[in-house]
Wavefront OBJ file of the C-alpha trace (Angstrom):
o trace
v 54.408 -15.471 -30.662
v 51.930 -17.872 -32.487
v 51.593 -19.415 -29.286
v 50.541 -16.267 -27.425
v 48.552 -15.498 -29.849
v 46.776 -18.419 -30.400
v 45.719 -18.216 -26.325
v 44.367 -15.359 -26.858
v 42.079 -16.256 -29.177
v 41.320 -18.991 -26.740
v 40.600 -17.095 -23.783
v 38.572 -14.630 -25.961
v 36.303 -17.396 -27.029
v 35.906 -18.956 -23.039
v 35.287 -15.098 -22.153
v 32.920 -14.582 -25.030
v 30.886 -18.053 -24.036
v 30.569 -17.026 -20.459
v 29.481 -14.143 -20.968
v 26.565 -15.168 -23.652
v 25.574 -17.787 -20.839
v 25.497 -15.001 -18.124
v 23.182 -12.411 -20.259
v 20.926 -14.998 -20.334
v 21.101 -16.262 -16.792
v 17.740 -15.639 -14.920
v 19.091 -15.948 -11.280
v 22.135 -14.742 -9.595
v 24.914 -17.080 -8.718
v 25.257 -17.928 -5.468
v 29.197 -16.602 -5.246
v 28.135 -13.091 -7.150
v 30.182 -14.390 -10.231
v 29.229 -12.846 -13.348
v 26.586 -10.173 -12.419
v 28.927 -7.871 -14.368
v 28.893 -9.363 -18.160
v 32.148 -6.873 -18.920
v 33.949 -7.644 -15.249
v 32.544 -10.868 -14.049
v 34.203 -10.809 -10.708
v 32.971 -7.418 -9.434
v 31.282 -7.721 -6.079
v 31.468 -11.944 -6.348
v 33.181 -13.690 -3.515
v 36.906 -13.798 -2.650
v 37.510 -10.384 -4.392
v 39.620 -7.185 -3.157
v 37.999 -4.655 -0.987
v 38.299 -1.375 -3.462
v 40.541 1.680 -1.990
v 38.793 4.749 -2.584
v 41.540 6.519 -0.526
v 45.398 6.469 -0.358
v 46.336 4.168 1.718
v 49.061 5.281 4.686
v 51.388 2.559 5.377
v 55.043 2.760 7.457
v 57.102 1.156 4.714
v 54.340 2.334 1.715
v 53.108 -0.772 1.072
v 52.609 -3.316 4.018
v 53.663 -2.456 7.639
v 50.851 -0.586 9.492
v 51.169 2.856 11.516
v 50.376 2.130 14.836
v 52.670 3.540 17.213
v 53.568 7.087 19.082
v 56.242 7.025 16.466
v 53.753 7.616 14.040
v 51.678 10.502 16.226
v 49.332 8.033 16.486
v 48.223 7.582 20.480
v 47.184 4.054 22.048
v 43.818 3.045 21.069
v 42.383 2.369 24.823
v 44.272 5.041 26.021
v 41.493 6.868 23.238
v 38.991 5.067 24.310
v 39.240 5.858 27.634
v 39.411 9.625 27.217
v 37.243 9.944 24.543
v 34.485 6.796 24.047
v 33.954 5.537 27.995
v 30.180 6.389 28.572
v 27.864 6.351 31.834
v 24.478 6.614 31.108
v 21.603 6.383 28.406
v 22.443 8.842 25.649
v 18.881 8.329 23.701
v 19.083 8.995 19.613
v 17.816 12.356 18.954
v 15.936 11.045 16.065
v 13.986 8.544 18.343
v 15.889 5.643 15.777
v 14.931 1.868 17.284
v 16.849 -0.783 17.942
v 15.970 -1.911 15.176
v 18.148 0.517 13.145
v 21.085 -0.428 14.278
v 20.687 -4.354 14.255
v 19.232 -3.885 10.388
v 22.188 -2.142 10.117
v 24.053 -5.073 11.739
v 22.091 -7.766 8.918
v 22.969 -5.643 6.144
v 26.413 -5.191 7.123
v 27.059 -9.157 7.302
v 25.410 -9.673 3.966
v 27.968 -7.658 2.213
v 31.204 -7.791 3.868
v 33.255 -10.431 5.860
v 36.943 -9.703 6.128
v 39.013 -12.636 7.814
v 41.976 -12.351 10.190
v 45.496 -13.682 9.441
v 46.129 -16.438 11.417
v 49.340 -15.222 12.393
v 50.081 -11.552 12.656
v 49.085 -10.607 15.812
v 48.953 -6.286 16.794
v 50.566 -6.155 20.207
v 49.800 -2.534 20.555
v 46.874 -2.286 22.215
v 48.420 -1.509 25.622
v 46.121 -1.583 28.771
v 47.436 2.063 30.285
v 48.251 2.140 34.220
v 45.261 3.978 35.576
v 42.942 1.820 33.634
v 39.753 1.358 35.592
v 39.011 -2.198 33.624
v 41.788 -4.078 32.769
v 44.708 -5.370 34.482
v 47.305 -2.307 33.500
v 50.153 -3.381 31.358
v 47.948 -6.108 29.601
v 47.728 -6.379 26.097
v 43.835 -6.135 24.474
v 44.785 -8.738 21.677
v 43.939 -8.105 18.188
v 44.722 -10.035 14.977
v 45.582 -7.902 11.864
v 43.336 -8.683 8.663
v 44.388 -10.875 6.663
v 46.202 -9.564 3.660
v 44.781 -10.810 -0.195
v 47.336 -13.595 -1.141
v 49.823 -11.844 -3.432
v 49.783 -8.361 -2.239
v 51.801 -6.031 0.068
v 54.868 -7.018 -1.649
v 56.175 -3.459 -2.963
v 54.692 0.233 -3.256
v 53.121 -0.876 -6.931
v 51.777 -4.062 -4.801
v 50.379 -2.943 -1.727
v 48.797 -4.895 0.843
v 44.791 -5.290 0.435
v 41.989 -7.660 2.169
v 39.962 -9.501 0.642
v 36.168 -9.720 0.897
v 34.799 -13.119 1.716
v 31.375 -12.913 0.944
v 29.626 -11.035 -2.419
v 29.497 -7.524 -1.945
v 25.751 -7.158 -3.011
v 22.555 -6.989 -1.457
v 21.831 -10.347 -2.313
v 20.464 -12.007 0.586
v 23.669 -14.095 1.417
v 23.408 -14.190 5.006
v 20.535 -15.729 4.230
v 21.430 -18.385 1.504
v 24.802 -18.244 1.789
v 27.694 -16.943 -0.796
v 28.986 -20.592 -1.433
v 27.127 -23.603 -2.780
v 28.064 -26.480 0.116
v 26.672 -24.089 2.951
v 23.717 -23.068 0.683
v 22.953 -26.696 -0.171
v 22.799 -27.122 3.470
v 20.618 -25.329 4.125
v 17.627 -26.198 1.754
v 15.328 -28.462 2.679
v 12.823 -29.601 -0.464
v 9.814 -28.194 -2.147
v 11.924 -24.980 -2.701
v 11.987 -24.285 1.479
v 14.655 -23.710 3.613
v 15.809 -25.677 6.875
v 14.110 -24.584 10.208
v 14.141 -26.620 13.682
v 11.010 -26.998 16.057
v 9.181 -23.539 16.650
v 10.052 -22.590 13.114
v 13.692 -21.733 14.495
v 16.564 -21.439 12.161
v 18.111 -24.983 12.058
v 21.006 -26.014 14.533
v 24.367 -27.889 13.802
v 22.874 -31.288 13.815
v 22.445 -33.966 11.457
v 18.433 -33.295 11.110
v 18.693 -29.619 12.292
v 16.716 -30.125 15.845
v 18.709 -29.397 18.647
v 18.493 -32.772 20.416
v 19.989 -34.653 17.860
v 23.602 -35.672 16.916
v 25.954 -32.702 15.646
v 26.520 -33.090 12.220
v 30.179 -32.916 11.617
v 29.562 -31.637 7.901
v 27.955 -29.292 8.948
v 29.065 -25.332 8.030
v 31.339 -23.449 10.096
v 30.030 -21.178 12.225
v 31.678 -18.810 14.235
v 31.738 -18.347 18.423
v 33.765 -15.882 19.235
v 33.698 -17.058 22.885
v 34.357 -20.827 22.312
v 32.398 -22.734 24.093
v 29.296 -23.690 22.208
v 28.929 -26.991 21.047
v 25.299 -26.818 19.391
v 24.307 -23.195 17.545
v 22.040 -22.164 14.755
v 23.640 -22.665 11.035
v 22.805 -19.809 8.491
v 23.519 -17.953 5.316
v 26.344 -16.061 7.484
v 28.757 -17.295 9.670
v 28.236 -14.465 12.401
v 24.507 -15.167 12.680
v 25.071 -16.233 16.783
v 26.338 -13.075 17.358
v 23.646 -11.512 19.769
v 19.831 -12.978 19.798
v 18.565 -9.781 18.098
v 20.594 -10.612 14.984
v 19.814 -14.567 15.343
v 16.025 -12.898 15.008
v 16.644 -11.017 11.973
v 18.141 -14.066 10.072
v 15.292 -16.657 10.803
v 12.388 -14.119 9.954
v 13.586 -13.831 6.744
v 14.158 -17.315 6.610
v 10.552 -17.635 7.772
v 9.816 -15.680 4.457
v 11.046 -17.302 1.989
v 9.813 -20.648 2.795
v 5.961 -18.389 2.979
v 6.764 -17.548 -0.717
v 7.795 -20.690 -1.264
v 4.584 -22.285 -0.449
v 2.586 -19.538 -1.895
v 4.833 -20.775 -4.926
v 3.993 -24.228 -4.594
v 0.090 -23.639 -4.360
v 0.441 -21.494 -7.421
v 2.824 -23.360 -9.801
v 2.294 -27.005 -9.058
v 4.407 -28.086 -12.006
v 7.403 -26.602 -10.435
v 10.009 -28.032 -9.192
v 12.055 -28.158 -5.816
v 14.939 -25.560 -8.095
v 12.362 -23.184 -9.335
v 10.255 -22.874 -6.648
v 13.863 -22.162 -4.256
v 14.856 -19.579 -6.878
v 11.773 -18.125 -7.269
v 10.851 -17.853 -3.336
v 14.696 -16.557 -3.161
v 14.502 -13.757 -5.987
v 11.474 -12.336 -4.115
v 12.870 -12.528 -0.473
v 16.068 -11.051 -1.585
v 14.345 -7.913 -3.336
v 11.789 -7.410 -0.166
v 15.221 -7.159 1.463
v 16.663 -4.028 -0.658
v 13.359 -2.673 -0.760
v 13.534 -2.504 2.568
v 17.594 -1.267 2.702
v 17.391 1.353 0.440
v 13.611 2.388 0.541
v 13.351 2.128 4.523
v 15.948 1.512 6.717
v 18.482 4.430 4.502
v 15.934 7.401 4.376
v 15.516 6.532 7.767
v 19.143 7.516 8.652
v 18.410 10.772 6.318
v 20.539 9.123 3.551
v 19.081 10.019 0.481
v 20.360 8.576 -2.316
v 19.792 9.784 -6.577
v 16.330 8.722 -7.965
v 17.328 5.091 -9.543
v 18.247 5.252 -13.360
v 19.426 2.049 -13.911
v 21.624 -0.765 -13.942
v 25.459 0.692 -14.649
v 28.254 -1.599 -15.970
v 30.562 1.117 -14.649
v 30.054 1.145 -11.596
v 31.659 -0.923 -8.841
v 29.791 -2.579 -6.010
v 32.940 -3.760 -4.476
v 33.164 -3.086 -0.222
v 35.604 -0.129 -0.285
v 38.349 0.261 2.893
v 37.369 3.090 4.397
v 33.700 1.827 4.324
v 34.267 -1.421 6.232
v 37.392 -0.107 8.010
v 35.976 3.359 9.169
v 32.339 4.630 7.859
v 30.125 1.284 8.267
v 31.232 0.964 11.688
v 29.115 3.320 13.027
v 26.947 1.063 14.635
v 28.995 0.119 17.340
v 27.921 3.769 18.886
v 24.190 3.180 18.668
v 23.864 -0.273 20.581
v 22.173 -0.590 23.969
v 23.464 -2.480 26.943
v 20.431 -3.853 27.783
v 17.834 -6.617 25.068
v 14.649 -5.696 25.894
v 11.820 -8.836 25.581
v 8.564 -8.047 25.946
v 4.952 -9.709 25.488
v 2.265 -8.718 23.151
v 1.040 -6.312 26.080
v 4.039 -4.582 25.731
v 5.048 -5.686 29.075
v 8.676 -7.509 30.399
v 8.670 -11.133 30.187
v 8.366 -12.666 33.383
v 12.017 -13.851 32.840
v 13.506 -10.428 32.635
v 15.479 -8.462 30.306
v 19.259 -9.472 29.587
v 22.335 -7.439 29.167
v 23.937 -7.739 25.577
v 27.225 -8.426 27.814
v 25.107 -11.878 28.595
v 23.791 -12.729 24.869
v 27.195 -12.921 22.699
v 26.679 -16.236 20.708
v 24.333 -16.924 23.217
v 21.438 -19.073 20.695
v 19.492 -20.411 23.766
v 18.461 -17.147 24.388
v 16.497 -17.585 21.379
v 14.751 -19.991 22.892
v 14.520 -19.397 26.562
v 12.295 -16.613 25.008
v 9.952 -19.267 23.482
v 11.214 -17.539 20.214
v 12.110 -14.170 17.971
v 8.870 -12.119 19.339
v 10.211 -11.085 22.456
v 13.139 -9.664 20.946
v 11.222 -7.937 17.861
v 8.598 -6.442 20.134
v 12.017 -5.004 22.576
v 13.316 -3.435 19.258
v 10.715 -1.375 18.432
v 9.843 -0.102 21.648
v 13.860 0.900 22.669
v 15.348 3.962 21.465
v 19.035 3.373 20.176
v 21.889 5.127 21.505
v 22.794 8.756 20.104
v 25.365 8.419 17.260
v 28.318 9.904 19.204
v 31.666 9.514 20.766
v 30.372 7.380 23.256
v 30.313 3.299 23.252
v 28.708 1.112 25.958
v 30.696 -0.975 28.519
v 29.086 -3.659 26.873
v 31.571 -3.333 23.820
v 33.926 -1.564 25.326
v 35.058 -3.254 27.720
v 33.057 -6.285 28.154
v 33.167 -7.419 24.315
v 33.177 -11.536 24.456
v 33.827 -11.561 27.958
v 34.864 -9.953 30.977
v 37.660 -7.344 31.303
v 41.023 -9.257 31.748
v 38.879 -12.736 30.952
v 39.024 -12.485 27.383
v 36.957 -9.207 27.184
v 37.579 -6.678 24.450
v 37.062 -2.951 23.416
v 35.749 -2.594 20.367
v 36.076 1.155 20.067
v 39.622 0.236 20.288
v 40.056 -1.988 17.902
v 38.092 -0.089 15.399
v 40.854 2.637 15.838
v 43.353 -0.233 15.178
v 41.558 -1.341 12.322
v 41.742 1.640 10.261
v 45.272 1.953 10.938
v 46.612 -1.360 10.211
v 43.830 -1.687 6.735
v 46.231 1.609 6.111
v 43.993 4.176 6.743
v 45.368 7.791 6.486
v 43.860 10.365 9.380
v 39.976 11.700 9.364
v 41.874 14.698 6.844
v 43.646 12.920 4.777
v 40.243 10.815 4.077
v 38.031 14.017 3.667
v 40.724 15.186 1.182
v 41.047 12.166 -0.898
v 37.018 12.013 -1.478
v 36.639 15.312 -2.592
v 35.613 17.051 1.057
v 38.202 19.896 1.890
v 39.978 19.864 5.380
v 38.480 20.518 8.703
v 40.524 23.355 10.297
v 40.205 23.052 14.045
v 38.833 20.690 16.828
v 35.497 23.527 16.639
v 34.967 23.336 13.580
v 34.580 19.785 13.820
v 32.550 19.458 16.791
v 29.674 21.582 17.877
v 30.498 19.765 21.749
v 32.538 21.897 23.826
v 33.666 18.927 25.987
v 34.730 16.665 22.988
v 36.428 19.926 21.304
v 38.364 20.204 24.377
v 38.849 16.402 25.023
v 40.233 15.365 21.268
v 42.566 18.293 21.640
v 44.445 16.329 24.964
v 44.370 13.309 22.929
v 45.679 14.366 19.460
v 48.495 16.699 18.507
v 46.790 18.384 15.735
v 43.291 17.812 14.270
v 45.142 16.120 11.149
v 46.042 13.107 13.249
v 42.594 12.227 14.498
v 41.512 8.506 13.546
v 39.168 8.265 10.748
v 36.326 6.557 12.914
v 36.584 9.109 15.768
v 36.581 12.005 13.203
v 33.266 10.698 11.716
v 31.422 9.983 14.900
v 32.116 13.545 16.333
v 31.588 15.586 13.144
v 28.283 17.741 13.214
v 25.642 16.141 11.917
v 23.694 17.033 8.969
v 20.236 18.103 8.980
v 17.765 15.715 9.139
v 20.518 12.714 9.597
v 22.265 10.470 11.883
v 25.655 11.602 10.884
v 28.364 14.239 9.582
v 28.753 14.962 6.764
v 32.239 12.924 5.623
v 30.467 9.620 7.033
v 27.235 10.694 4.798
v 29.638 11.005 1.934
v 30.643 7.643 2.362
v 27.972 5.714 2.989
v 25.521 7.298 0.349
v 27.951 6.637 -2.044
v 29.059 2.280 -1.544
v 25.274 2.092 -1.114
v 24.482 4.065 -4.506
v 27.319 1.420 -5.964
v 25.686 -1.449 -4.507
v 22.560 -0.569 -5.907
v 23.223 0.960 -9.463
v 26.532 -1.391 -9.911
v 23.978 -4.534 -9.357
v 22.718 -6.058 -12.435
v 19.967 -8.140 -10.036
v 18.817 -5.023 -8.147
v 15.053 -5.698 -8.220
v 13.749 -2.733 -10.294
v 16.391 -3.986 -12.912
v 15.993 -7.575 -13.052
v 14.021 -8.600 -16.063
v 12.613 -11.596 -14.729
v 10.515 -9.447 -11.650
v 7.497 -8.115 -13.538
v 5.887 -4.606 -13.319
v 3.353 -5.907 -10.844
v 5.915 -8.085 -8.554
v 7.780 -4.622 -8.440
v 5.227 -2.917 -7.042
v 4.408 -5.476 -4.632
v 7.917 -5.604 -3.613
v 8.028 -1.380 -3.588
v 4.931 -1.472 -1.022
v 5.978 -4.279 1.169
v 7.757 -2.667 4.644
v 9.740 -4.535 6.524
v 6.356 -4.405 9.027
v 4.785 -6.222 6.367
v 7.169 -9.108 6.675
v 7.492 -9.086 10.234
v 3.615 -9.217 10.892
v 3.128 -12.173 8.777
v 5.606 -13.957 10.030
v 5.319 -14.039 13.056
v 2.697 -14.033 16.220
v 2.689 -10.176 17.177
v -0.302 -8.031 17.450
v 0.564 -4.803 17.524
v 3.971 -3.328 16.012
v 4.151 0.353 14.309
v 4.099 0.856 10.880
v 7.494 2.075 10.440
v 10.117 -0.555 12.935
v 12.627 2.339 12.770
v 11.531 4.941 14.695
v 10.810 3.929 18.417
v 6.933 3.802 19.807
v 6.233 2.357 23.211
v 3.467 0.067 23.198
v 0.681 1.472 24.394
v 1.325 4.514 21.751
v 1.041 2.517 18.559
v -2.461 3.248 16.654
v -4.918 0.112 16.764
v -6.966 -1.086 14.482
v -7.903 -2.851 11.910
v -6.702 -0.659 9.333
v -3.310 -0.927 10.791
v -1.972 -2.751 7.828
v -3.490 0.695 5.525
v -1.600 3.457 6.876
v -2.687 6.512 4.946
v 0.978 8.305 4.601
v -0.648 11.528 2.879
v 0.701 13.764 5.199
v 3.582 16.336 4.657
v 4.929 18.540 7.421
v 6.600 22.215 6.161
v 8.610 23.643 6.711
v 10.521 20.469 8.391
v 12.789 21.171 10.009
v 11.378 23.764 11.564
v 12.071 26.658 14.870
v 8.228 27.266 15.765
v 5.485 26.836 13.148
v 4.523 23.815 11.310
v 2.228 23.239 8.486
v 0.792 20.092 8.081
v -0.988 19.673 4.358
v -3.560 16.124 4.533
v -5.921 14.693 2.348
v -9.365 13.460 3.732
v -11.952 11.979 1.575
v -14.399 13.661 3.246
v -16.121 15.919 6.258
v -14.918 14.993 9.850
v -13.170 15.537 12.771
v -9.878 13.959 13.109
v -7.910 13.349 16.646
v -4.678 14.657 16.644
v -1.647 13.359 18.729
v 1.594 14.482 19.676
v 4.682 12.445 20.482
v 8.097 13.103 21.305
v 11.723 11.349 20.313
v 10.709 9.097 24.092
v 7.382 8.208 22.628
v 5.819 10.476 25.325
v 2.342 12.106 24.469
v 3.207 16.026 24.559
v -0.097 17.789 23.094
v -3.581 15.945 22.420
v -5.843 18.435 20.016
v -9.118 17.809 17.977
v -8.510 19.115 14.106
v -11.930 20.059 11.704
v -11.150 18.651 8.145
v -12.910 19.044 5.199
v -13.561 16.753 1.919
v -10.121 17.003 -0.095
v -6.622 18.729 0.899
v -6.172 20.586 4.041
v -3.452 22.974 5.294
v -2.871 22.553 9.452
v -1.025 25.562 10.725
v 0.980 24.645 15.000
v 2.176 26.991 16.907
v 2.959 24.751 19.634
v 6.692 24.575 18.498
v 7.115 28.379 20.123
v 6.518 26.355 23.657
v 9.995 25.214 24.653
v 10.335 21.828 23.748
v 13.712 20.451 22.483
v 15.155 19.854 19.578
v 14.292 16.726 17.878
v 12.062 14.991 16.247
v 7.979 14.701 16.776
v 5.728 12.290 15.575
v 2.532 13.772 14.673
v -0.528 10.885 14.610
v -3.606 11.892 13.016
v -6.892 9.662 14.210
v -9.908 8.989 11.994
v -11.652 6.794 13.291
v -10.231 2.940 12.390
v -7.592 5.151 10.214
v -4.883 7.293 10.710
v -1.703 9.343 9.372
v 1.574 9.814 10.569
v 3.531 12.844 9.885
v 7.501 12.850 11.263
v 8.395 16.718 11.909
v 11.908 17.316 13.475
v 12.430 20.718 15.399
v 15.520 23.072 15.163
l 1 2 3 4 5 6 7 8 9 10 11 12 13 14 15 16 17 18 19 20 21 22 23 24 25 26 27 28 29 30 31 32 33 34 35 36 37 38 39 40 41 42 43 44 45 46 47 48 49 50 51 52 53 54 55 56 57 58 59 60 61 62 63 64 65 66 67 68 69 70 71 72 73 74 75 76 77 78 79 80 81 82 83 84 85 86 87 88 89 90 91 92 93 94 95 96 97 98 99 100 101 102 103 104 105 106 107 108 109 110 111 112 113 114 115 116 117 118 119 120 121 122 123 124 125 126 127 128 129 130 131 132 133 134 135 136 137 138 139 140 141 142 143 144 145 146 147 148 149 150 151 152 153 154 155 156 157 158 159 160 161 162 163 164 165 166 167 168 169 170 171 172 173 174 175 176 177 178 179 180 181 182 183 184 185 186 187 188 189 190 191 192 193 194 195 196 197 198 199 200 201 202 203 204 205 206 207 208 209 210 211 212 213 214 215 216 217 218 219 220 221 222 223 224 225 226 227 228 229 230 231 232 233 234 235 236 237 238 239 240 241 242 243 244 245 246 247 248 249 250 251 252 253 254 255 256 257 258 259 260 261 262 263 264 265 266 267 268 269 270 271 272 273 274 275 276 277 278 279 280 281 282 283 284 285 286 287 288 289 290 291 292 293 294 295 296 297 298 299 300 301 302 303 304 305 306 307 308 309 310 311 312 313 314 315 316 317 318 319 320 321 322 323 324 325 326 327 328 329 330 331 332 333 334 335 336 337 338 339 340 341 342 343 344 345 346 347 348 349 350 351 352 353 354 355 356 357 358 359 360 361 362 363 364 365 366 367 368 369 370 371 372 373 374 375 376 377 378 379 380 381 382 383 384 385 386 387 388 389 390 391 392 393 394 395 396 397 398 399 400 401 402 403 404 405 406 407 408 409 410 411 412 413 414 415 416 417 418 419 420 421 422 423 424 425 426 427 428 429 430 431 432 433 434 435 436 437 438 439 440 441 442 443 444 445 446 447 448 449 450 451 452 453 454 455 456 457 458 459 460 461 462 463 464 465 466 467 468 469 470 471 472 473 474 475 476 477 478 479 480 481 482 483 484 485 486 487 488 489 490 491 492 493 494 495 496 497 498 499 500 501 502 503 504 505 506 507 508 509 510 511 512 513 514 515 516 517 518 519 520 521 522 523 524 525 526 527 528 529 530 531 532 533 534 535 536 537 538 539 540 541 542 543 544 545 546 547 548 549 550 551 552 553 554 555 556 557 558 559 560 561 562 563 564 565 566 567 568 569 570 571 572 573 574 575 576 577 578 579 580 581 582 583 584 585 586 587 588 589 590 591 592 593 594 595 596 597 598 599 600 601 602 603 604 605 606 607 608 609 610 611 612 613 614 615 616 617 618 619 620 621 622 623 624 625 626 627 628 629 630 631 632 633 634 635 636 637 638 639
């Protein structure tokens, strides 16, 4: 007894010292520890993914649903009825490329789930009339791994663990452990980049020619056979050249603030100026999440109040499992690269079949340009039913060559992380039960087709349910996804003591630098483009952005209502004075569709269109105001 209770007092007094040293620590720690005085391990490293839902297991603890047994039909066999898609199905909300691969960044700086090592899912079955693989094969799939000490008992059940820190921290940048972060600095506060300011390769000095540097951190490739590849905060970084892109421009950022750093502070040192350049690069990037790249995708989330202890930012399972992989539905088949002219480099386009941990890509292009100016110009995919051969059938590698469906595994996933059906999740988050195939999906044909695949509409995956719900207005998803993924994001924000509006060590003024710095921002200075619009996330072809030299000014005065609208629009803008402004027209293809001089007058003026009674689609519209070197951009989306 005196012994217990003399370890308490013990443990009380190591728990009362760390937590005096973390309410006075400046920067975050590297592994997430302690951003959470009262709960130190929330969101760090190494910690369980939360369960926001019941989980559904055979046994009630451990052994996944997978089979007919279960109601629960073979994943290609869905995949094949439901998700196998012909042609270009553009975004109705004219979304770029770049949404999706943002979405693709974000999504490795917050989550990494590893596979066991040993339980392999034979249940993937190729069917017989299978028009890609070898009928009879098995699509192999390795379950995740379970978090050491669970999934021993229905008190115990099985969980994963997440790998990385579950905040927007910038850790596929710098990494969420200290030997792969060390690694990757290189002094006066910079990071390590290889010859055309490239991220830096496996090698004992980083540049590609030189000897591979056995230390060096793991990376993965998924196809196995690269010897040399680029090193970064995240060991998925090789995945596809567009992603490779997104991790060395912000790498090309920091070590800009870093300088900038330097130049200012010359008494600090190589630690401070790291940490410094770091802090700032990290909040550009959840500026950009939550004030850009969200609202974008119609997620709105509550006007920030404040950091909240009681709150957790852990990854939940139906968010990593189910919700978050809705990108897999918005990728193209085909990487655009294009010059500064907007025009196809003279070596082509290349299929995304062709660029899986494919780094040389990277810099067959002569760099990240090629690839930036191909996002912006390419409308992603329509959020739908509907996946690409690209990932569906030619994930990794060729059908029957070590190919894989991803649509099909994603079904998999949920069910062997213990997911209950698309109901059962609506039910357990507060959403009440969808009745019928209809009411679930406006589409006739995928009404008709999830009825031939499913019994009932209570055994439809969770993953398919969300990606054929209705949408809501003004978003790229339904309305159970939209639950979802407004609320981990909320958590990530409010639950993170280091969000940037919270941290004590950003001044006033750094936040509002940080509040009006766009993702353009970075990628302009960063890099050697001329000419990208002002907002990456909706798609403009090239010879449709506004030029001039004001380009970096936008004047965002303008506010479309009612939006959405049937046939009328009012446009309310603000000039500073007399003139005549050229207005312009553009649908969700970046096609010109009306071309009309408007009379303004000094202060605010009201703009009444009528050419929404005409019979153009639904959908949205970018209107682009002219005045001379200036201009405004109004989105309106029709009914």
């Amino acid at each position: 007894m005196e012994r217990d209770m003399q370890r308490k007092i013990v443990l009380t007094l190591l728990l009362f010292c760390a937590l005096t040293v973390t309410q006075g620590q400046e920067y975050r720690s590297i592994d997430g520890f302690n951003n959470n005085p009262n709960n130190p391990e929330l969101g760090a490293t190494h910690t369980p993914i939360a369960n926001w839902t019941k989980l559904d297991f055979a046994d009630g603890f451990n052994a996944p649903k997978l089979g007919e047994e279960f109601n629960r039909p073979n994943p290609r066999y869905i995949s094949n009825k439901i998700f196998a898609q012909d042609d270009f199905i553009p975004d109705f909300m004219n979304l770029s490329d770049y949404t999706w691969v943002f979405g693709q960044f974000i999504d490795h700086d917050i989550t990494l789930v590893e596979n066991s090592t040993f339980e392999f899912l034979d249940n993937v079955t190729v069917p017989d009339d299978d028009q890609w693989f070898p009928p009879g094969q098995i699509i192999p799939m390795m379950r995740n791994a379970a978090l050491e000490g669970t999934g021993t008992s229905p008190d115990n059940p099985r969980r994963s663990a997440n790998l990385i820190t579950a905040f927007i921290d910038g850790s596929g940048i710098y990494g969420s452990d200290e030997l792969r972060a060390q690694w990757l600095r290189s002094d006066k506060g910079k990071l390590k980049v290889s010859e055309g300011n490239l991220l830096p390769w496996n090698t004992i000095d980083g540049e590609f020619n030189s000897p591979i540097d056995e230390s060096s951190p793991f990376m993965a490739d998924d196809t196995r056979i690269l010897k040399k590849w680029f090193v970064a905060g995240d060991i998925r970084a090789n995945e596809n050249p567009l992603l490779i892109a997104f991790h060395t421009l912000f790498v090309r950022e920091h070590n800009r603030l870093a300088e900038e750093l330097a130049n200012e502070n010359p008494s600090w040192d190589d630690e401070e100026i790291y940490q410094e350049a770091k802090k700032m690069n990290t909040a550009y990037l959840q500026n950009i999440a939550f004030n850009e790249w969200l609202p974008a995708m119609g997620v709105r989330l509550p006007e920030y109040q404040g950091y909240n202890d009681q709150m957790d930012p852990s990854i939940s399972n139906v968010f990593s499992a189910a919700a978050f992989r809705l990108g897999h539905t918005l990728i193209n088949g085909t990487i655009l690269r294009m010059d500064n002219k907007g025009e196809e480099l003279q070596i082509g386009n290349v299929s995304l079949r062709d660029a899986y941990f494919n780094p040389y890509l990277i810099t067959l292009a002569n760099g990240i340009e090629p690839y930036f100016k191909g996002m912006g110009t390419q409308t992603q995919q329509n959020l739908d039913c509907r996946v690409i051969d690209d990932v569906r059938n030619f994930l990794f590698g060729a059908p029957g060559q070590g190919g894989l469906d991803l649509a099909a595994i994603n079904i998999n996933r949920g069910r062997e992380r213990g997911l209950g059906s698309f109901n059962d999740i609506r039910e357990d988050i507060g959403l009440p039960r969808i009745g019928s195939f209809e009411a679930l999906t406006e589409s006739a044909e995928d009404a008709t087709v999830l009825s031939t695949v499913y019994e009932s509409i209570d055994m439809v995956d969770p993953w398919v349910g969300m990606l054929a719900e209705n949408k809501r207005p003004n978003a790229l998803f339904g309305e159970t996804m939209m639950n979802i993924v407004a609320r981990q994001f909320r958590l990530l924000r409010d639950g993170d003591r280091f969000y940037f509006e919270n941290d004590p060590s950003i001044t006033e003024e750094q936040k509002e630098e940080i509040k009006n710095t766009s993702f353009h921002n970075i990628l302009m200075r960063n890099t050697q483009i001329d000419l990208m619009q002002s907002n990456v996330f909706v798609a403009m072809k090239h010879g449709d952005i506004p030029n001039g030299p004001e380009i970096d000014e936008l004047d965002l005065n303008a506010v479309a209502y009612p939006n959405p609208t049937s046939s009328v629009v009012n446009v309310k803008l603000y000039s500073d004075n007399e003139k005549f402004a050229t207005l312009r027209v553009f649908d969700y293809m970046g096609r010109t569709i009306a071309t009309s001089s408007v009379h303004l007058y000094e202060g605010d003026n009201v703009v009444t269109f009528e050419m929404f009674r005409n019979n153009y689609p639904r959908g949205l519209y970018n209107f682009v105001f002219n005045f001379g070197d200036k201009f405004s951009v109004v989105k309106v989306i029709k009914e």
